[in-house]
ZAVOZA-837752 format. One record per residue (C-alpha): residue number from 1; residue in one letter; x, y, z. Coordinates in Angstrom, 2 decimals. Each point is the difference from the previous one (the first is absolute). Example, Ala and Ser with C-alpha at 12.3 -4.5 7.8 and 13.67 -1.06 7.14 Angstrom:
% ZAVOZA-837752
PT   k r       x       y       z
PT   1 A   12.30   -4.50    7.80
PT   2 S    1.37    3.44   -0.66
//
This chain:
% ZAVOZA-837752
PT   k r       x       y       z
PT   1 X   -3.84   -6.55  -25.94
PT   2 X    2.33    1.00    1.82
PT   3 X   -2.26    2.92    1.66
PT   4 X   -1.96   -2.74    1.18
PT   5 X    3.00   -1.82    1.51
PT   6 X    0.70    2.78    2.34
PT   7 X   -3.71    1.02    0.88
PT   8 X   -0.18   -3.68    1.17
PT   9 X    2.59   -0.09    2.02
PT  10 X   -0.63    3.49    1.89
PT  11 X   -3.31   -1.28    0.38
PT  12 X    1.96   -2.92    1.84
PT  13 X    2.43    2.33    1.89
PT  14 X   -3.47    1.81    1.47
PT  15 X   -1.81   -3.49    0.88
PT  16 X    3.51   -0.48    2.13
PT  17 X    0.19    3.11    1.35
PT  18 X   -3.61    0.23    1.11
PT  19 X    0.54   -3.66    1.81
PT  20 X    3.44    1.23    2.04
PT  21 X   -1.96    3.02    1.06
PT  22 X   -3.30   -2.22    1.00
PT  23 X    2.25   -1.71    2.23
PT  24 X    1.36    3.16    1.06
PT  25 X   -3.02    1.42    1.30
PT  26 X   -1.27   -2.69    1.48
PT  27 X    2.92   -0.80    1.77
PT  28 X   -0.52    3.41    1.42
PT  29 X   -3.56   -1.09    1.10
PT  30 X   -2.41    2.50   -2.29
PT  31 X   -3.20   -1.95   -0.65
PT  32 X   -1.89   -0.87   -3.53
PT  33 X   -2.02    3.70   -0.56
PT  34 X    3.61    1.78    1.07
PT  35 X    2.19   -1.75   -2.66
PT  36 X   -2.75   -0.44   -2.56
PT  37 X   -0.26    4.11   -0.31
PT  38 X    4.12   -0.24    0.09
PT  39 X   -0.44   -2.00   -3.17
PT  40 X   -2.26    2.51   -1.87
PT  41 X    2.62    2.21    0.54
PT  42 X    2.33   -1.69   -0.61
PT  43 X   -1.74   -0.77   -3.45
PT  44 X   -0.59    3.34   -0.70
PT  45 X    3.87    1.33    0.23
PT  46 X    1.73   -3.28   -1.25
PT  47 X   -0.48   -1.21   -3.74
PT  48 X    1.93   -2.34   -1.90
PT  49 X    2.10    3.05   -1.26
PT  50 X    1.77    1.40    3.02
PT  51 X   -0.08   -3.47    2.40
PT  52 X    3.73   -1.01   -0.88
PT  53 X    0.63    3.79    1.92
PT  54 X   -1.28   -1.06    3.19
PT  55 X    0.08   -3.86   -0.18
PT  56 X    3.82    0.04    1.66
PT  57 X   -1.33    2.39    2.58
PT  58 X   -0.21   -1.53    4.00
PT  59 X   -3.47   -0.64    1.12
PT  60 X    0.09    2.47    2.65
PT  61 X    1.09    2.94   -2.07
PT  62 X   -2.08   -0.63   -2.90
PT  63 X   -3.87   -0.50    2.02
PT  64 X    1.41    3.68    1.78
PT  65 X    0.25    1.52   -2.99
PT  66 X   -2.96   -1.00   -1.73
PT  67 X   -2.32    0.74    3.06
PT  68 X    1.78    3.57   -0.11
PT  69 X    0.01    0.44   -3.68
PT  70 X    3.45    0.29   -0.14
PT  71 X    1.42   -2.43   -2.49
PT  72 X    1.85    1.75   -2.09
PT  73 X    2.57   -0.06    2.98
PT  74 X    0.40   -3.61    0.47
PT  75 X    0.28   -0.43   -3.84
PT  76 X    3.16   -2.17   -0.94
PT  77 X    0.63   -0.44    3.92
PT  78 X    0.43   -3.71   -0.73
PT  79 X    3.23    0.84   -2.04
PT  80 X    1.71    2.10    1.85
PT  81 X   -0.34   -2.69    3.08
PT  82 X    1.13   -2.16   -1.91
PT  83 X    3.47    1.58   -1.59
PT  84 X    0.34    1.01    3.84
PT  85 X   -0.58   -3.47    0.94
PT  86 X    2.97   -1.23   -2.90
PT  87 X    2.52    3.16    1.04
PT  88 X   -0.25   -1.64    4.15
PT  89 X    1.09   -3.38   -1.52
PT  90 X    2.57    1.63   -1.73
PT  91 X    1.39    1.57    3.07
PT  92 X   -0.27   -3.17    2.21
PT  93 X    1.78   -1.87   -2.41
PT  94 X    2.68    2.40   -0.04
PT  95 X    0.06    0.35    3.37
PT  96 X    0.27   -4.03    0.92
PT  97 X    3.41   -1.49    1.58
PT  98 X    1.22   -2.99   -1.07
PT  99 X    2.00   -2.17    1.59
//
C-alpha cells in the first residue's frame, strides 16, 4: 500500500516538474517540435524513481544538464541551495543591529 502511496506521489512530483519547466522553455521562446523532443528526453532519463533528485534543482541548471547528459552532477543540487539558502539567514540574523 504503501508502495503505491509513494509511486503516486512521484508520479505527482514529475507532472509538477514537467509544468515549471514547460513554462521555462517557453518563456525562453523554443517553439512546440523544440520542447516536445525536450520532453522525450526528458522521459527517457527521469522516472518516478530518481525525480525527488532533481525536482529541487533550478530550471536553468537542470534543462543544461539533461541536454548535455550530465545529470549526475546536478543531482541533490536543490539541497545544498537550500541549506546555503538557511546558513545566509543565519548570518543576517546575526549580523542585524537593533536599536
Amino acid at each position: 500500500m504503501q508502495d503505491k502511496l509513494i509511486r503516486k506521489a512521484n508520479q505527482e512530483l514529475i507532472d509538477l516538474h514537467k509544468r515549471v519547466l514547460l513554462s521555462y522553455l517557453i518563456q525562453q521562446g523554443l517553439e512546440y517540435p523544440t520542447y516536445k523532443k525536450f520532453f522525450i528526453l526528458y522521459d527517457s532519463a527521469i522516472s518516478t524513481k530518481n525525480i525527488q533528485n532533481y525536482f529541487a534543482c533550478p530550471c536553468k541548471l537542470f534543462v543544461r544538464a539533461l541536454l548535455l547528459k550530465k545529470l549526475n552532477m546536478v543531482k541533490g543540487v536543490g539541497a545544498l541551495m537550500e541549506s546555503q539558502k538557511e546558513k545566509t539567514k543565519k548570518k543576517r540574523k546575526k549580523n542585524q543591529i537593533y536599536l
